[in-house]
C-alpha positions in Angstrom: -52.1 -36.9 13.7 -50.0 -34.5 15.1 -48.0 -31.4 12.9 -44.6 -30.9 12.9 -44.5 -28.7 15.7 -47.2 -30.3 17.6 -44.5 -33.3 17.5 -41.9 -30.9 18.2 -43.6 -29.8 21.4 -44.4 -33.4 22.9 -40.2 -33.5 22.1 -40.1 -30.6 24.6 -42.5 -31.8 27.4 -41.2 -35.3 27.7 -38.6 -33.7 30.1 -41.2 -32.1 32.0 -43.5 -34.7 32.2 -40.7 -37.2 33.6 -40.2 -34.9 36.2 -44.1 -34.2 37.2 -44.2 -38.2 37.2 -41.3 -38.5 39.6 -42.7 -35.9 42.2 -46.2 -37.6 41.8 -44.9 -40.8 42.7 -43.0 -39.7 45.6 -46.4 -37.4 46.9 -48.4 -40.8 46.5 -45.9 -43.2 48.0 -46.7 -42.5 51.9 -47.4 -44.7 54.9 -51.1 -43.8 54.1 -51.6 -44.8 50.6 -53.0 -41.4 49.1 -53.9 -43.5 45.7 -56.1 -46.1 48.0 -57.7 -43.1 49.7 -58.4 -41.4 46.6 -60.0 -44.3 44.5 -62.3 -45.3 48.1 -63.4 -41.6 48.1 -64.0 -41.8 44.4 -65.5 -45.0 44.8 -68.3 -44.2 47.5 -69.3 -41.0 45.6 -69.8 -43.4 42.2 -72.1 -45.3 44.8 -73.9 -42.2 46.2 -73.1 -38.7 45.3 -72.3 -35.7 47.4 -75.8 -34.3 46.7 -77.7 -37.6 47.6 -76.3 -38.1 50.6 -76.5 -33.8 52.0 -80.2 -34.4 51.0 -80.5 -37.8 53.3 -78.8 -35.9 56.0 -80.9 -32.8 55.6 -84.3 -35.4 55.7 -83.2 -37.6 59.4 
């Protein structure tokens, strides 16, 4: 649970936080899907990380 003036400060940032959701979405919306790009990247590196594949590189 939150105190008063944690509740009072969520009251505060709501505005904020509109706003940083509005920009985000309109960073995100382009004609090359930044969200798609983002969650492939993210995916491959749940596959194989960074580290694996600099030390399969380093090995050919």
């Amino acid at each position: 649970m939150l105190t008063p003036k944690g509740q009072e400060l969520i009251l505060q940032m709501k505005p904020v936080w509109e706003i940083m959701t509005t920009i985000l979405t309109e960073i995100a919306a382009n004609q090359n899907n930044l969200l798609k790009a983002i969650e492939e990247a993210e995916e491959k590196l749940a596959n194989q990380s960074f580290l694996q594949r600099a030390l399969q590189l380093k090995n050919k």
